[in-house]
TIROVEX-920286 format. One record per residue (C-alpha): z, x, y; chain. Coordinates in steps of 0.1 Angstrom, whole numbers, padded with zeros to 4 digits. Layout:
# residues N
+-------+-------+-------+----+
!    pz !    px !    py ! ch !
+-------+-------+-------+----+
!     Z !     X !     Y !  A !
...
+-------+-------+-------+----+
***
This chain:
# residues 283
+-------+-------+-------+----+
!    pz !    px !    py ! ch !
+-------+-------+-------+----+
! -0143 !  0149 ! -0174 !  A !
! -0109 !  0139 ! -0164 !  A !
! -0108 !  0160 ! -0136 !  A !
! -0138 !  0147 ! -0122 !  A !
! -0126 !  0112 ! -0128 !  A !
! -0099 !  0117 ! -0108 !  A !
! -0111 !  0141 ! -0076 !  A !
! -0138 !  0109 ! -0072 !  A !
! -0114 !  0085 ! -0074 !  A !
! -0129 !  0066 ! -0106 !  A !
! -0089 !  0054 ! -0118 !  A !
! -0067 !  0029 ! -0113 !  A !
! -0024 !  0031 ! -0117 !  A !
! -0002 !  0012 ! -0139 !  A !
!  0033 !  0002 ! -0139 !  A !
!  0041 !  0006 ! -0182 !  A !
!  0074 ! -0008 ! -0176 !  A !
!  0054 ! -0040 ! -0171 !  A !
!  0030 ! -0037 ! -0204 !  A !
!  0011 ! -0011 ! -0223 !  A !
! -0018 ! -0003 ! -0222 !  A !
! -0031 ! -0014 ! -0190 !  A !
! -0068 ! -0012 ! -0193 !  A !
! -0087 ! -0021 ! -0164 !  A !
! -0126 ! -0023 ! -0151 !  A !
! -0134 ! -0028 ! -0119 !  A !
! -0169 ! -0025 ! -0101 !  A !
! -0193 ! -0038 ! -0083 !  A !
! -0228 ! -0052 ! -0100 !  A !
! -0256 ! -0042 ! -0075 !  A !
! -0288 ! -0067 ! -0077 !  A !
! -0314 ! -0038 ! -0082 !  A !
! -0291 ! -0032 ! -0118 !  A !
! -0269 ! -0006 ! -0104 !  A !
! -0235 !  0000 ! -0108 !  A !
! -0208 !  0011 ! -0083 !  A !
! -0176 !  0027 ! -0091 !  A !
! -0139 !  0026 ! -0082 !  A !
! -0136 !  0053 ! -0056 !  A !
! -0178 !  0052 ! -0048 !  A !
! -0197 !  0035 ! -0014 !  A !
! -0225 !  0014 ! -0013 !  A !
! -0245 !  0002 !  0017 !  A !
! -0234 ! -0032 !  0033 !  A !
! -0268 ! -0048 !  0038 !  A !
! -0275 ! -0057 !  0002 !  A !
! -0265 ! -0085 ! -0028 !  A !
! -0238 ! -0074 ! -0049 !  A !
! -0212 ! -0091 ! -0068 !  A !
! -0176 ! -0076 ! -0078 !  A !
! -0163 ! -0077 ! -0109 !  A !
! -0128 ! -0072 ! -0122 !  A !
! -0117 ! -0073 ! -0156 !  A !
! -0084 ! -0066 ! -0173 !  A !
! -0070 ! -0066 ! -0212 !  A !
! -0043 ! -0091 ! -0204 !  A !
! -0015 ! -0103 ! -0214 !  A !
! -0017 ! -0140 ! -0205 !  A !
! -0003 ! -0148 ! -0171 !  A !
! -0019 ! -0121 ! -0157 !  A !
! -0031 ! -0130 ! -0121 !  A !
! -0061 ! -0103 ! -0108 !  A !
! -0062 ! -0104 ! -0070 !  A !
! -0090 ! -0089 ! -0052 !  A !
! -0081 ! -0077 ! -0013 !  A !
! -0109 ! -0073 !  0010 !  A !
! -0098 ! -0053 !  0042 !  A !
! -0061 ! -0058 !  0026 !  A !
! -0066 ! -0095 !  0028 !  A !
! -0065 ! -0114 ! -0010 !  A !
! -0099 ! -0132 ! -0008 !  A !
! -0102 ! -0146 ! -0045 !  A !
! -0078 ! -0150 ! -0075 !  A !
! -0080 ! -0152 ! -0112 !  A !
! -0057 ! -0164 ! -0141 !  A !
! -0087 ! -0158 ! -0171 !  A !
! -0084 ! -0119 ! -0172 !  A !
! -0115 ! -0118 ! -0156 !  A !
! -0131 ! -0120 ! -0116 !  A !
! -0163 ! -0123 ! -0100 !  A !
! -0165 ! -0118 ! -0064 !  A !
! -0204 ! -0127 ! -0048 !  A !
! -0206 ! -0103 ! -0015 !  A !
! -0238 ! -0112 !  0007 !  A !
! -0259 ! -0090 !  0027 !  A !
! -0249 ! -0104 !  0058 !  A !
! -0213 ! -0093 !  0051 !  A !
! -0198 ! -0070 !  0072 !  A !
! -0183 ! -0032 !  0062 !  A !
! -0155 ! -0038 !  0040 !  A !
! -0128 ! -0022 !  0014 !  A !
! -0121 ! -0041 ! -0017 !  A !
! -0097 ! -0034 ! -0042 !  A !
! -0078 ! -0048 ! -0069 !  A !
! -0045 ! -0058 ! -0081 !  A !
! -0029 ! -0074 ! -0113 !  A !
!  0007 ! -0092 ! -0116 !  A !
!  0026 ! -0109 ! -0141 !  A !
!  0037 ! -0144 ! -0130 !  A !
!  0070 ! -0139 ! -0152 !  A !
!  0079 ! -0110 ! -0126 !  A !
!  0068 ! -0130 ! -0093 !  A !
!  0105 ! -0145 ! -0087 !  A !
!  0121 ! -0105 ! -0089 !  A !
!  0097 ! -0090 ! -0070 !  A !
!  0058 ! -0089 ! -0056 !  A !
!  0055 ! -0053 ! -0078 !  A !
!  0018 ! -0050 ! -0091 !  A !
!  0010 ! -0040 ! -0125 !  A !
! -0019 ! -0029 ! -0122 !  A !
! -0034 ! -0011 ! -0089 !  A !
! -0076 ! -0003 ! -0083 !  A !
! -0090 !  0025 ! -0066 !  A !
! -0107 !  0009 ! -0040 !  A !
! -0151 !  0002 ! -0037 !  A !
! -0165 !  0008 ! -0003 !  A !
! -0193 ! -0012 !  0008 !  A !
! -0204 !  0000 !  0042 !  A !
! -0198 !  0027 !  0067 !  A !
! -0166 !  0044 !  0069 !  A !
! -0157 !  0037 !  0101 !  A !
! -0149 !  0001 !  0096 !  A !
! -0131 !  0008 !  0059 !  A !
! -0092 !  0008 !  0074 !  A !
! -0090 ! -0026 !  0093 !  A !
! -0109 ! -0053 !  0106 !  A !
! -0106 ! -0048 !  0147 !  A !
! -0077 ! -0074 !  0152 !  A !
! -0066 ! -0076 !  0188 !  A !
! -0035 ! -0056 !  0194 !  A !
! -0015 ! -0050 !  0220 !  A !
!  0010 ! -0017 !  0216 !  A !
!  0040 ! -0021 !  0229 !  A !
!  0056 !  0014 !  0219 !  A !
!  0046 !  0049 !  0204 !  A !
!  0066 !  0064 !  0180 !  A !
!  0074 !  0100 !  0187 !  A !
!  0063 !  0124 !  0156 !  A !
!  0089 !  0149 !  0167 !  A !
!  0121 !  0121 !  0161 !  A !
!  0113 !  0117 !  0124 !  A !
!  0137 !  0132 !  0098 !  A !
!  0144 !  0128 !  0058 !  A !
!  0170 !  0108 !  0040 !  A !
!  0174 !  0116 !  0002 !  A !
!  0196 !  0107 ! -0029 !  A !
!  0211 !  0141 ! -0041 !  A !
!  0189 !  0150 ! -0070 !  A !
!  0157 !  0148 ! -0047 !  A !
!  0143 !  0171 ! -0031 !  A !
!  0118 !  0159 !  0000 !  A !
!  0107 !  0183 !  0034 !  A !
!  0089 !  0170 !  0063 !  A !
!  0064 !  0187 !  0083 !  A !
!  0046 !  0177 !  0112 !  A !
!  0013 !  0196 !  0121 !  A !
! -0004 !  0181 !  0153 !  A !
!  0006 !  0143 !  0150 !  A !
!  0003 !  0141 !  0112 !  A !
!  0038 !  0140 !  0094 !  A !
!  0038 !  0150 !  0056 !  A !
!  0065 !  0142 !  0035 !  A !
!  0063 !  0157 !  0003 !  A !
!  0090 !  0145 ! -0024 !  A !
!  0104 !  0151 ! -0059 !  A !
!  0125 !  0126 ! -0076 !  A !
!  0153 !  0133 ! -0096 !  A !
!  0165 !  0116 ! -0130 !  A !
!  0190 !  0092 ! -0115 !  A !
!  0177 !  0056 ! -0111 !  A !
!  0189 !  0056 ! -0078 !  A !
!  0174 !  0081 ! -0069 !  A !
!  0150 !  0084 ! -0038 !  A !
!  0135 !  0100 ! -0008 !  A !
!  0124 !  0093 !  0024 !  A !
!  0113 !  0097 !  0065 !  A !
!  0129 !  0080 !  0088 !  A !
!  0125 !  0069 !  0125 !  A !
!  0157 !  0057 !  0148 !  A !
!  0145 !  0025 !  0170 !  A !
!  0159 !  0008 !  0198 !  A !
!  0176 ! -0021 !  0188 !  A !
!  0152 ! -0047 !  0213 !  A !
!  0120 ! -0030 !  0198 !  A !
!  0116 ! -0050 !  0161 !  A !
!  0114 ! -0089 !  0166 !  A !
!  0097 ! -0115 !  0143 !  A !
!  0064 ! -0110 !  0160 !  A !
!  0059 ! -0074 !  0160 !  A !
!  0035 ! -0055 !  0137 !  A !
!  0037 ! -0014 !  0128 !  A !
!  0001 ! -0001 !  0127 !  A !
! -0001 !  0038 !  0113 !  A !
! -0026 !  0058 !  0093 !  A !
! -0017 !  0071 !  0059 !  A !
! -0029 !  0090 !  0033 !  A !
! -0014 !  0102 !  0000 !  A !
! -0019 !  0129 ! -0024 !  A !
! -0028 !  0104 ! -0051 !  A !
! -0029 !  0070 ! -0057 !  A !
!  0007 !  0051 ! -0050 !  A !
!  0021 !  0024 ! -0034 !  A !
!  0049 !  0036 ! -0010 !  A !
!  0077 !  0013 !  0003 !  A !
!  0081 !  0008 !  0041 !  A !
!  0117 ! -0007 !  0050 !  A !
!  0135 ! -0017 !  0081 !  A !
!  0171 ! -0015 !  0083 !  A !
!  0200 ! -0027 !  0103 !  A !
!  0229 ! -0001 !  0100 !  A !
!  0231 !  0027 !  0083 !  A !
!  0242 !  0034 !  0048 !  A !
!  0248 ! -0003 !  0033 !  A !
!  0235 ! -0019 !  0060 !  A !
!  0208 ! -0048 !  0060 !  A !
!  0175 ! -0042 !  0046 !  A !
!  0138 ! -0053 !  0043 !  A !
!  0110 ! -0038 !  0029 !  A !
!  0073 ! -0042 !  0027 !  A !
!  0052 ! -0020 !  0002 !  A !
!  0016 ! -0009 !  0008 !  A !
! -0015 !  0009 ! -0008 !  A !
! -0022 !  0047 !  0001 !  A !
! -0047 !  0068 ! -0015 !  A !
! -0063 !  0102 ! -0009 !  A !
! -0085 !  0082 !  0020 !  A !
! -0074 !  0075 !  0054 !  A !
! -0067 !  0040 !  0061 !  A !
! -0051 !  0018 !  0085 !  A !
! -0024 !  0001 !  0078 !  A !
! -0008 ! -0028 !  0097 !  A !
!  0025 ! -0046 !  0086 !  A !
!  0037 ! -0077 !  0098 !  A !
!  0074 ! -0077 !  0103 !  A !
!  0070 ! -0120 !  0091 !  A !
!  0058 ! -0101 !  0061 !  A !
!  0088 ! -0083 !  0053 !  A !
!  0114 ! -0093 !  0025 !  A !
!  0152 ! -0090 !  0028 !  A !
!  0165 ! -0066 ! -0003 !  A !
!  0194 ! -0082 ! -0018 !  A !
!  0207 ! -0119 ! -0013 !  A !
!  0178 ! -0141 !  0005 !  A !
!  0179 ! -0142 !  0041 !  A !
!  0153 ! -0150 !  0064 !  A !
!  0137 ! -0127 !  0080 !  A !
!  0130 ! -0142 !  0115 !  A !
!  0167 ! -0148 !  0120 !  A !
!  0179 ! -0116 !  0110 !  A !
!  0157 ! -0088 !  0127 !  A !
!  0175 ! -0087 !  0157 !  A !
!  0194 ! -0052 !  0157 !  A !
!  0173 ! -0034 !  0137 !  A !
!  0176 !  0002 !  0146 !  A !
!  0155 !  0021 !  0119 !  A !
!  0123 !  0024 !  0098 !  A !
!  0116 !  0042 !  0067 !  A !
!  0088 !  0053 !  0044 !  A !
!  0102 !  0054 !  0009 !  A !
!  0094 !  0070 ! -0023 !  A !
!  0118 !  0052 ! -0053 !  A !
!  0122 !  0042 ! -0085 !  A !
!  0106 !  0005 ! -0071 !  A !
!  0077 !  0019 ! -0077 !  A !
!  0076 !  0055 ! -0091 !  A !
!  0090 !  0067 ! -0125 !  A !
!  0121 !  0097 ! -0122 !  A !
!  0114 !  0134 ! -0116 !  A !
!  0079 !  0122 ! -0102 !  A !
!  0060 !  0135 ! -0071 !  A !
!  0037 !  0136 ! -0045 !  A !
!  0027 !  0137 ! -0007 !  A !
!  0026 !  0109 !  0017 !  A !
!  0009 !  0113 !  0055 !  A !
!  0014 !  0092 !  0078 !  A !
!  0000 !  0097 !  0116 !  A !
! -0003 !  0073 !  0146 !  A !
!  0020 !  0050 !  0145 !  A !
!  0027 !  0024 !  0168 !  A !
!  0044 ! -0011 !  0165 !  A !
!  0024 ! -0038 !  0190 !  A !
!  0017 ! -0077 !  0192 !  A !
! -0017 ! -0091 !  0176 !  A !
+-------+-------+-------+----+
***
């Protein structure tokens, strides 16, 4: 049943102010005639090929991520995706964007449960060498909110859960934030956490100069009721408003934020985010 579906992770979101419906399969063919499921494992040491497939419109552009990382592309509603044996562990998932929408913003239409091929160890992040360079400090985080929203905070052990509710304004929002020291955030640092989420959602993270009105960028990522690693370059980051580059600008940046907003989340909805570990470092 539904239920089921959804506690095994067999689903996929949509964004309906892009299109509707959004219909989309997404699998992975196994070589002995099997099937794997969004939200299912299979071993690593076999032949198995991925396939996506989505109801279009035209100028629909499926991406499939391995490890985070967008390893093959399709224009023709449809993807295949040949994995060998020799492969290593991985996480592959799938999104689907609308070139018409590519100059506003990098918003998805379309978002896959991910397939696991492998052992869970290695389903987070390919080991990247990384040197930290500072720990945040769960006990310094607090929540920032638009006044129809209601958001709390806890931190049990090192593992910070923000829970949220938006209101029915379209500005509204809610979110944790961390001060930084101004020196901390240049062009070549990363921020590595762990997250989770109480369902499947893509959360915004933002760095910003100032309070209030002050400079922005953002980055959004993927979070699902799984923990993964996450690791955001701050190259990766996009100004919100007029174009700026990013490079030049980061110097004085003196917060970051996790936020839940109408970007990417309809009003009055909510959820839980988790987010543990963090640390920003050079790779």
């Amino acid at each position: 049943n539904l239920l089921t579906s959804i506690q095994a992770g067999h689903v996929y979101s949509s964004v309906e102010g892009r299109a509707t419906p959004a219909e989309l399969i997404f699998f992975a063919s196994l070589s002995n005639g099997g099937v794997v499921e969004m939200g299912d494992r299979t071993p690593s040491n076999q032949e198995l090929q991925l396939v996506a497939k989505v109801n279009g419109p035209r100028g629909a552009t499926i991406r499939l991520l391995r490890n985070g990382t967008i390893v093959s592309e399709s224009t023709n509603l449809e993807l295949t995706y040949s994995v060998n044996s020799s492969d290593t562990s991985a996480v592959y998932r799938t999104e689907v964007y609308f070139s018409e929408f590519a100059e506003e913003d990098d918003l998805p239409w379309i978002v896959s449960n991910p397939i696991f091929i492998g052992s869970r160890e290695t389903e987070n992040l390919p080991s990247i060498p990384f040197r930290e360079i500072y720990g945040a400090n769960p006990n310094a985080w607090r929540t920032e909110q638009y006044t129809d929203a209601e958001v709390t905070l806890d931190l049990n052990v090192d593992i910070l859960t923000l829970a949220y509710t938006l209101g029915n304004s379209p500005a509204t929002y809610a979110a944790m934030a961390y001060d930084i020291e101004t020196e901390r955030i240049t062009s070549d640092v990363s921020i590595d956490f762990v997250v989770r989420a109480s369902k499947p959602m893509r959360i915004s993270a933002q760095l910003r100069r100032g309070a209030g009105e002050g400079s922005r960028w953002r980055h959004s990522f993927y979070a699902d009721q799984r923990d993964r690693r996450v690791r955001l370059s701050v190259r990766d980051f996009t100004p919100v408003g007029p174009p700026d580059s990013v490079e030049e600008s980061v110097s004085g940046v003196d917060g970051l934020l996790f936020v839940a907003d109408t970007v990417n989340y309809q009003r009055n909805s909510s959820g839980e985010l988790q987010i543990s570990g963090l640390r920003l470092g050079e790779q």
